[in-house]
Structure formats: C-alpha cells, structure tokens
C-alpha positions as CSV (number, residue, x, y, z in Angstrom):
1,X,2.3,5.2,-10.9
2,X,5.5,6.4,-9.8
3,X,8.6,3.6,-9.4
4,X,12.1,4.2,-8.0
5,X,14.0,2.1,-10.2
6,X,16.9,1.6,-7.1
7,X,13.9,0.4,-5.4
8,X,13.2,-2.6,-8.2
9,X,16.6,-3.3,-8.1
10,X,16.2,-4.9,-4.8
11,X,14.4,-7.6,-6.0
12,X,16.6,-8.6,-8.6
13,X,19.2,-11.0,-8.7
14,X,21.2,-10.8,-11.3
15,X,22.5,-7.3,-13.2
16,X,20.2,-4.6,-14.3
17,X,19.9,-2.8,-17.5
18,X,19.9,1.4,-16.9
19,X,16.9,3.0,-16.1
20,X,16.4,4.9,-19.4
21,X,16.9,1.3,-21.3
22,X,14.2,-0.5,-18.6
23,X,11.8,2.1,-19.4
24,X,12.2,1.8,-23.2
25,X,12.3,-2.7,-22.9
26,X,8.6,-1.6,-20.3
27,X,7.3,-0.1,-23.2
28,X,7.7,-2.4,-25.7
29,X,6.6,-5.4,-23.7
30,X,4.7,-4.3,-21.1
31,X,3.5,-0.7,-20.9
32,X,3.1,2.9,-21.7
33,X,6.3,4.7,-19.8
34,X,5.3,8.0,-19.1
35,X,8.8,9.5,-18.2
36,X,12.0,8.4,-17.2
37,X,13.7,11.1,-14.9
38,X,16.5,11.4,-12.7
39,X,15.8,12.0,-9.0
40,X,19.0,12.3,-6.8
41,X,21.3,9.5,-6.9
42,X,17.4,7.4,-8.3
43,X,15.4,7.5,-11.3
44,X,12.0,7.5,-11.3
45,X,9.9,5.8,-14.0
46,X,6.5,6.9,-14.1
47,X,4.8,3.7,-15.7
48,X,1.1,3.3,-16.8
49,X,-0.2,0.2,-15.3
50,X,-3.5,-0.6,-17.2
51,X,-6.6,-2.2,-15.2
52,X,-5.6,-5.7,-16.1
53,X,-2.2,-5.9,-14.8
54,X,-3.5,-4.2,-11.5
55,X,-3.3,-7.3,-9.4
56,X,0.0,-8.1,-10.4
57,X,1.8,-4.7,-11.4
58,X,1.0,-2.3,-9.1
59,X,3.5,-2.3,-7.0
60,X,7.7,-2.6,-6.8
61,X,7.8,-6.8,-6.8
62,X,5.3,-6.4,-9.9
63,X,7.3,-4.5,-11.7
64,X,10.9,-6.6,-10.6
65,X,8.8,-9.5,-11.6
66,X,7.8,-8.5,-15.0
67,X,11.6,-7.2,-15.8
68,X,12.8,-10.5,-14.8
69,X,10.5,-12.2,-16.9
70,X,11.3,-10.5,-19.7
71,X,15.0,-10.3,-19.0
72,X,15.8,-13.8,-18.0
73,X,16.5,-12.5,-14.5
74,X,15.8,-14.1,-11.3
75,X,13.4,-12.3,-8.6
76,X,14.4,-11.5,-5.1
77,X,11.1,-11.1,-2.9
78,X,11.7,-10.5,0.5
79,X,10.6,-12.6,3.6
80,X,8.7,-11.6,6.6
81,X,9.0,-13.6,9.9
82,X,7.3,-11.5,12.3
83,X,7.3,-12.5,15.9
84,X,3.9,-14.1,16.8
85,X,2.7,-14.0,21.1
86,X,0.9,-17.6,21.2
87,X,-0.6,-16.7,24.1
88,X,-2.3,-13.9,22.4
89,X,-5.6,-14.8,20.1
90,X,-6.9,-12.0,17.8
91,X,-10.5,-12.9,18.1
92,X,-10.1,-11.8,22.2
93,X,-9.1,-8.0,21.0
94,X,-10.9,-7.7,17.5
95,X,-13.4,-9.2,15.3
96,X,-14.1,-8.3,11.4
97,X,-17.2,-8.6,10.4
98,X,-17.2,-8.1,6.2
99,X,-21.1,-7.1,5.4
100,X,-20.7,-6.5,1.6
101,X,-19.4,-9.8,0.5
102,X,-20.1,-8.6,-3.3
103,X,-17.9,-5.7,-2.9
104,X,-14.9,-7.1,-0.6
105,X,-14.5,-11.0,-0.2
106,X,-11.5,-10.9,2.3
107,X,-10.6,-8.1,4.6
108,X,-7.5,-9.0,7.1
109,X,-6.6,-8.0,11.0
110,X,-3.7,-8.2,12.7
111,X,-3.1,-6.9,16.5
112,X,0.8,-5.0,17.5
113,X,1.4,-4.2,20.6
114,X,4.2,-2.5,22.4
115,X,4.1,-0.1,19.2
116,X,5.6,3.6,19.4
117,X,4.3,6.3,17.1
118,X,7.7,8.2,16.1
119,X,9.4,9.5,13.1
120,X,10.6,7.4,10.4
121,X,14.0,6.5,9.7
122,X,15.8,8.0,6.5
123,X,15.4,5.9,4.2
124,X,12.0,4.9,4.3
125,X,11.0,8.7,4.2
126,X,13.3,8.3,1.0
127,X,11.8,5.8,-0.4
128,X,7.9,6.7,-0.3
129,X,8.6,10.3,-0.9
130,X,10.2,8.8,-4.8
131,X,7.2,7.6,-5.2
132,X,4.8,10.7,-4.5
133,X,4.1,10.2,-1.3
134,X,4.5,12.2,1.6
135,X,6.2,10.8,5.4
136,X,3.9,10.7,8.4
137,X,5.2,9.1,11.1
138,X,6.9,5.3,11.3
139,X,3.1,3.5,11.3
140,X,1.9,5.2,8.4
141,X,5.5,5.4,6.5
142,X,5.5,1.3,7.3
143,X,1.7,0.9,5.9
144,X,2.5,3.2,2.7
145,X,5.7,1.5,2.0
146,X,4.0,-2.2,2.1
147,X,2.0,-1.1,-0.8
148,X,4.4,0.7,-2.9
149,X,6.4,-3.2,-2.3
150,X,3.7,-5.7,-2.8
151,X,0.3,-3.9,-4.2
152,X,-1.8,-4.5,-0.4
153,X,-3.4,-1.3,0.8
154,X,-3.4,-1.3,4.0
155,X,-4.3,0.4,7.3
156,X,-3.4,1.7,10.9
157,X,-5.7,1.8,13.3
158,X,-5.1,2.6,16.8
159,X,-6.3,-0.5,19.2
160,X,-7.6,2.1,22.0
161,X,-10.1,4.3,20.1
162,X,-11.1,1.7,17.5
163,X,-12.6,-0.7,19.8
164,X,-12.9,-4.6,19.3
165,X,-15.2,-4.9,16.3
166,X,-14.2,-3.6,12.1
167,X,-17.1,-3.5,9.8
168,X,-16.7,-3.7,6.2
169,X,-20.0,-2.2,4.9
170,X,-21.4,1.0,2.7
171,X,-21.7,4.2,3.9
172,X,-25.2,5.5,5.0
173,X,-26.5,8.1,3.7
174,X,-25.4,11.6,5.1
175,X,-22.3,9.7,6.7
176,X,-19.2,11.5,6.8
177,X,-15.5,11.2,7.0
178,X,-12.6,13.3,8.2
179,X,-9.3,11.6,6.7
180,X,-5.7,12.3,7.2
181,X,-4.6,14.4,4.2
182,X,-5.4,17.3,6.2
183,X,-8.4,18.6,4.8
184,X,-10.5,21.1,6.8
185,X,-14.2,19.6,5.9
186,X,-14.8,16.1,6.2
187,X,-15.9,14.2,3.2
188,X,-19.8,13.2,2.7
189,X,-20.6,10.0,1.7
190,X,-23.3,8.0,0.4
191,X,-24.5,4.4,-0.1
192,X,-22.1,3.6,-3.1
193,X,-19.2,4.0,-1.3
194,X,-17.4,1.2,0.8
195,X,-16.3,1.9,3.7
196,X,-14.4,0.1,7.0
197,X,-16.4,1.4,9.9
198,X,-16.3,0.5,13.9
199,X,-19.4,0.4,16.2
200,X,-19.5,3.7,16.0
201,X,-18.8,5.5,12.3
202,X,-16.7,5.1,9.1
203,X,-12.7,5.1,10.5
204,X,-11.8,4.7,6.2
205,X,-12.9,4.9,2.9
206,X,-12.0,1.0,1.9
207,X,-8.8,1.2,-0.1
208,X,-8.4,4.5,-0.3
209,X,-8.3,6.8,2.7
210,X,-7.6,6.7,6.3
C-alpha cells in the first residue's frame, strides 16, 4: 500500500526522521518497504503490510502509530465532533439488516442531510491521488480519504434511490453489479461473494466496490 509520508507526519508530535531513513527503521522493525520515492514536495513509501497487521496498519494513523512506537514519539489522532440533529432518529430513514453474521458482525449507518455533490478541494484530491487513488467528487474524495486515515472502508449512498432498508447478505446466483470504476459490463456474481444490497439489488461488493 501506498503512504504519503507528509501525510504520517500529521499524526506525529514530536520531530520526524526523513523519509528514506523511516523506510529503512519500517523495514527493520516492521515490514518489507517496497520503495521510497520522491513525489512533489512528498515521498511516497510503498510499504507491505502483511495479513496480521491488517487491522492495525492499513492505514495513515497505523503507520504514525507504529513509527511512534518505535521512535519514542507521541501520536497525534485527530478528533471528529460532527454535529448531531436530536430530533432526527436514524431507524425513521434507514434500517440495516446484517444476514451473514459469519461473514460481517457489524456493519454501521449514518444519515447526512443538506449534502452537496461538488468537486473536492485541493488538497484532498492531493492527498488520495499520493496514494493511488483517483478524485471523484467531495463524497467519494471524503469516503476514500477516511480509509487511507483510519483503515474503515466505507460507503456513499445516496438517501433518495437507496431507500430505507441496507442488507448485508451474499449475492444470488446470476446477480450482477455495475460499480463506479467505469467499466462498461457490470460484474457477475455468485453466492461466495458478500455483498450490501437494498430491497431491490446489490448497491456494493462489501469492502470493496461501490
């Protein structure tokens, strides 16, 4: 996976060491750097986060976690206060409903309103395009950019054509799926695959597509 190393910086009190020396103290304690390369006024790091440290590495505060572990450095995770409408109960505009249990113990809802679909600013099309990725719009950029930080994929959907009700469940067989890279035939599915459906058909492949 691909890490902008101004990006771990954020989330680290305290000064860091260069990027070429991070990559080099990563792979002696930690894990196979790939490549250390300059991108801009950034470096990328393009480290190999094996299975194990999945949970806790896969993402930008993993990573500034780990360095200030090893470094004696203290970690700077940001806060999120968003504003709550008490007058506005989630279970009156959606319900999840998680059938596989085995494959998915906890899938989470929240409802935005007043939300406009618009370009992103600067530096978040900065920031997710270090990392491979390529900018959207502001509701995607904001979803893709909360898992680069903390590891959660996550999803858009819009409120109007999802209707009230999100299954977690598998695919039935000879479902299919058109996502958002832009591919021309939608993708068929079968009855291993996980996916998060409303009343009507699959909306994402869990995890993985939109």
């Amino acid at each position: 996976m691909k890490f902008s190393y101004n990006w771990i910086k954020e989330y680290i009190n305290g000064k860091l060491i260069d990027a070429k020396k991070l990559g080099d103290v990563l792979m002696l304690h930690s894990f196979e750097v790939e490549a250390v390369e300059k991108q801009n006024k950034d470096w990328i790091l393009d480290i190999d986060v094996l299975p194990n440290r999945a949970h806790d590495c896969l993402s930008h505060i993993g990573i500034a976690r780990e360095v200030c572990a090893i470094e004696g450095l203290k970690l700077k995770a940001p806060l999120a206060s968003p504003k709550e409408d008490k007058n506005l109960q989630i279970k009156d505009v959606l319900r999840v409903e998680v059938d596989q249990t085995d494959d998915c113990l906890r899938y989470g809802a929240i409802y935005l309103k007043d939300v406009q679909v618009k370009e992103s600013p600067l530096w978040l099309k900065e920031k997710i395009k270090a990392c491979g990725l390529q900018p959207i719009n502001n509701i995607v950029d904001a979803t893709n950019f909360v898992m680069l930080e903390t590891g959660q994929p996550l999803h858009a959907f819009d409120a109007e054509k999802i209707g009230k009700q999100i299954f977690v469940r598998r695919a039935g067989k000879g479902e299919d799926i058109k996502t958002l890279d832009k591919e021309k035939k939608p993708y068929l599915l079968d009855e291993s695959i996980l996916v998060i459906a409303d009343l009507r058909k699959p909306v994402a492949i869990a995890g993985i597509k939109g």
